[in-house]
N, C-alpha and C positions, 0 to 999 in steps of 0.2 A: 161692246159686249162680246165676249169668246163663247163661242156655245160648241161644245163637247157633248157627250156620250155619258164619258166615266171621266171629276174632277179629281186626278191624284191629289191630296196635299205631301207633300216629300217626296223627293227626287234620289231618296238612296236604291240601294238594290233590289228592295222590295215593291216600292213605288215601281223602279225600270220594268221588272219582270213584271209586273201588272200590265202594262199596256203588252206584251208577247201575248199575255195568255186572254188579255181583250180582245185584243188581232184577230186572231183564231176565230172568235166570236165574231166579226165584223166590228166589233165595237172602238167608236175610236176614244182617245183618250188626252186630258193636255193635263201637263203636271205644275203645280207651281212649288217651288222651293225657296227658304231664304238667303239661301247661298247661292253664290253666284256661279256655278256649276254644278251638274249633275255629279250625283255620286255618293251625297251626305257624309258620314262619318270616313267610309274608305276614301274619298276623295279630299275630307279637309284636315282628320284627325291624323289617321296613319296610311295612306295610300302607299308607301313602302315597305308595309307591313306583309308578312305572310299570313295567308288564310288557311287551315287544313281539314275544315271537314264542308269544302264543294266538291259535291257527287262529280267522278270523274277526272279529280283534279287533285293530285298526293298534296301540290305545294299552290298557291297563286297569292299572286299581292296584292292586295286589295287594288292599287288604282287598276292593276290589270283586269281585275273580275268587270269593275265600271265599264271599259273600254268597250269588255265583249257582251256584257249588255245592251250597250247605247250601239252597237254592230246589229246583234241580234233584234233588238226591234225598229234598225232602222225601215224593214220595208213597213209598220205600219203607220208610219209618217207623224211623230205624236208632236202636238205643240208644250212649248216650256216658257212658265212662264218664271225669271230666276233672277235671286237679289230682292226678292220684294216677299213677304212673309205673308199669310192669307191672314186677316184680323177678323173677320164676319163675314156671318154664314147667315141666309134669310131665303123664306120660300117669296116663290112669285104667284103672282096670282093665277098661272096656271099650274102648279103644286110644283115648277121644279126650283131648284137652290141655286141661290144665287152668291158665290166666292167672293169677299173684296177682300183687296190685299192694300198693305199699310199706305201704297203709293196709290190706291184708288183706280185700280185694275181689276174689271168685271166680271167675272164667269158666270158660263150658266150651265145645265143638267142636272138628267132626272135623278143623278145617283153619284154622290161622293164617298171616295174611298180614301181614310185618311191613312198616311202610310210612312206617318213621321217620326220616326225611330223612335228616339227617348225622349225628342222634344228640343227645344235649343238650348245649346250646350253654353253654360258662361260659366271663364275659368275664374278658380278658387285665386285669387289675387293679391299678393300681399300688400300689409297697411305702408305703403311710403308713401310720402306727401309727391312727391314729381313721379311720380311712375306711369303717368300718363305722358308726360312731356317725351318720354322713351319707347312707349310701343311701336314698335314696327321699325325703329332707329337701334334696333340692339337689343330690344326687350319682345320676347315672344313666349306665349304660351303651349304651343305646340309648333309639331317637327312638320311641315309639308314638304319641302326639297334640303334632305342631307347637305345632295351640295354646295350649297351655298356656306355652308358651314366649313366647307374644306381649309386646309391650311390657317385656320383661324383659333382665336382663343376664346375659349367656347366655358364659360360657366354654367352648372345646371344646381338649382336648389331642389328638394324634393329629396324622402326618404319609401317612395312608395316602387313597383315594378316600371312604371312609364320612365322616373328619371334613373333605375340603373341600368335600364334595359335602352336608353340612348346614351349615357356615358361610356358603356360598355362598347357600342356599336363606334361611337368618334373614336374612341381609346383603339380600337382594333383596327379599326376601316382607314381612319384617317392619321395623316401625323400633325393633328391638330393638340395643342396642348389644353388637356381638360381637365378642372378643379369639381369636384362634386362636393357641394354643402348640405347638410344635412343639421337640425336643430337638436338631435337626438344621438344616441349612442346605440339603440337597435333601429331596424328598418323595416319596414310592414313589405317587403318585395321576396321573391323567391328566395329560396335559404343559398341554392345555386348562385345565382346571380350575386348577391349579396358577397360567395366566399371568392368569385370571381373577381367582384371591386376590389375585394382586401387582397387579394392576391396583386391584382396590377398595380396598386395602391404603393404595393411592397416594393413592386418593379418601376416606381415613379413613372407609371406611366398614364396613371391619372393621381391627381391631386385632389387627396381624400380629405377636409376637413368637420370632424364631429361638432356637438353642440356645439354648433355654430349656425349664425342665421345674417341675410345682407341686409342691412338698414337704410344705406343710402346707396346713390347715382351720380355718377357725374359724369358730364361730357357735352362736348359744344355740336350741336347740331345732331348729335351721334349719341351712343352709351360710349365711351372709353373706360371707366373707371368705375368699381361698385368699393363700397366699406362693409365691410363683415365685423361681426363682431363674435365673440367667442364669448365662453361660459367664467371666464376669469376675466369678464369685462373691458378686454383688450381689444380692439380699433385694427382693420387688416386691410390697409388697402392695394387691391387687386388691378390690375390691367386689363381688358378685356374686350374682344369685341361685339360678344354674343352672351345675354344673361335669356337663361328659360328657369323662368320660376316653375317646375313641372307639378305643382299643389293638386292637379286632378281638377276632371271639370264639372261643372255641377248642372245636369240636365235640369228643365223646366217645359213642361207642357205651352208655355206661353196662354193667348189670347184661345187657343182650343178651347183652352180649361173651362171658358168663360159662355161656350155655346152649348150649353142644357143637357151634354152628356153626362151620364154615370161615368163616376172616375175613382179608382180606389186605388191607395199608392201611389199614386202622380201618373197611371196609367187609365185608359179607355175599357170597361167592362163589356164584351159581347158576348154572344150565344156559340161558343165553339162545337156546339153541336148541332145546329145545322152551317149557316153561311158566314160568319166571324162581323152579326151585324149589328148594331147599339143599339138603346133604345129608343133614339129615334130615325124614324123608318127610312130608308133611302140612302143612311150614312152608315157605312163599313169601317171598321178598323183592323188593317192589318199589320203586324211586326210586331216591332218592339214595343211600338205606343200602345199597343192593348192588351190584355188579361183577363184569365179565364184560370178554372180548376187545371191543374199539373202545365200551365206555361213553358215555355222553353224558349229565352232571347237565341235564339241564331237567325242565323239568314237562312238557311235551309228548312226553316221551321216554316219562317216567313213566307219562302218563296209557295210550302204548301198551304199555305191560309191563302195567299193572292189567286191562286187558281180555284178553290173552293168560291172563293168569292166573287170572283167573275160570271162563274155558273147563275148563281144568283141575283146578279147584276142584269144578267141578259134576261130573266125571265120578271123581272121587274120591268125594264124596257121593252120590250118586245112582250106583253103576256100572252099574247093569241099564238107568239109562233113556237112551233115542238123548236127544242134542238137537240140534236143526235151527237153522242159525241165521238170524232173523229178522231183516230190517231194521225199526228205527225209524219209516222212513218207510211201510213197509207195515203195520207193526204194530201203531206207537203205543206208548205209555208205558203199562200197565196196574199202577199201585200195589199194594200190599195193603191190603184194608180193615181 
């Protein structure tokens, strides 16, 4: 059994900045995530991506923002528990909660904060009969390291901003030759981006194919080979070493959904007007996973619910004792040894 203070559930950037602004409080904190590293979406989705509205910061990329979060609380020592997803939630019989995770990994404390963005993400998948025999072999849903992508032949389906906005990026960054499929003759992505494609398109420098859509796979051990098919029912087979079906991905609250919270929208309902706390007692939602009158998904939105709700974390725990609150700049960072 893990016994903690404050049980994060999610490891993104809101979950991190929870345990700095628990620190501060003496409070300690352990996070569990289902991913196998800290970071959530800037670490699995687009960790190369740029970020522009962190106070302080004109440009940062998401996996950088990660970095200097898991920096910034390293002096308050937080335990992670990660790859294993929290599935039930139960008090004990001295009223505090108790976490297990799908691998049957314990926690305990008086107050969980859940801080699980939008929920887990499962990508929009297309119908091919083998397309499991290819994941991870050629077939990926999302971009984690460009590089790897280098000097290669790189196919992207998707008519939405995720697949022009990486076609765009191999098309330009790399001299990797890239075919962009789309089922449709408009694009739901920026009108920019969009005249950018048609523009390099024109430049042969990405390989723009309209109504059209890939139906099969082939390849030994590997993807080498996809079949397209076009809107005059004609057969196109492709050479390739990298197909990203970019179809978007479809968030789910998971097994949350299933522990007696209010949930409206596939989101977490609290009280944004005192402590961001559900209805029931001891359990907080902060980020993206919750909602309230005038919401606002950012991280910086986030970051200010996690510190409201630590406030009231600590006078749950602690109720006999005052606390004062201290600036940073007067105070300093004082870790645990």
């Amino acid at each position: 059994m893990i016994k903690t203070d404050i049980i994060i559930i999610g490891a993104g950037p809101v979950g991190l900045f929870t345990v700095f602004e628990a620190g501060l409080l003496k409070l300690k904190c352990h996070l569990i995530d289902s991913l196998a590293e800290p970071g959530g979406q800037c670490s699995e989705i687009y960790p190369k991506k740029p970020i522009y509205d962190i106070p302080g910061h004109p440009s940062i990329l998401a996996g950088d923002l990660v970095k200097n979060l898991m920096e910034q609380i390293k002096p308050f020592k937080p335990g992670f528990t990660l790859g294993e997803a929290a599935s039930k939630i139960e008090k004990s019989e001295d009223n505090q909660f108790v976490v297990t995770t799908k691998l049957g990994t314990k926690h305990m404390a008086p107050v969980v904060a859940i801080a699980g963005g939008l929920g887990v993400f499962i990508p929009r998948k297309p119908p091919i009969t083998n397309l499991l025999d290819y994941e991870n072999k050629g077939v990926a849903y999302i971009v984690k390291d460009p590089e790897i992508y280098r000097n290669k032949k790189i196919v992207i389906s998707g008519g939405g901003d995720s697949a022009l906005d990486w076609a765009l990026f191999f098309a330009n960054n790399f001299s990797s030759k890239v075919t962009l499929i789309h089922r449709s003759q408009s694009f739901r992505a920026h009108l920019d981006s969009v005249q950018q494609a048609m523009n390099m398109a024109e430049k042969e420098k990405i390989n723009l194919m309209l109504d059209s859509e890939v139906i099969g796979l082939d390849g030994y051990n590997k993807l080498e080979k996809i079949t397209v098919k076009n809107k005059s029912h004609e057969e196109i087979v492709i050479e390739t070493d990298y197909w990203l079906p970019l179809f978007g991905l479809t968030p789910k609250l998971g097994p949350i959904a299933n522990w007696g919270l209010e949930i409206e929208k596939n989101a977490i309902v609290v009280n944004n007007a005192t402590d961001y706390s559900t209805n029931i007692d001891g359990i907080y939602a902060i980020g993206d996973v919750n909602t309230y009158p005038g919401k606002l998904k950012l991280i910086l939105c986030g970051f200010h619910e996690a510190t409201i709700m630590t406030q009231a974390a600590f006078k749950k725990i602690h109720p006999n004792k005052k606390n004062v609150l201290k600036y940073t700049t007067v105070s300093g960072v004082n870790g645990f040894d």
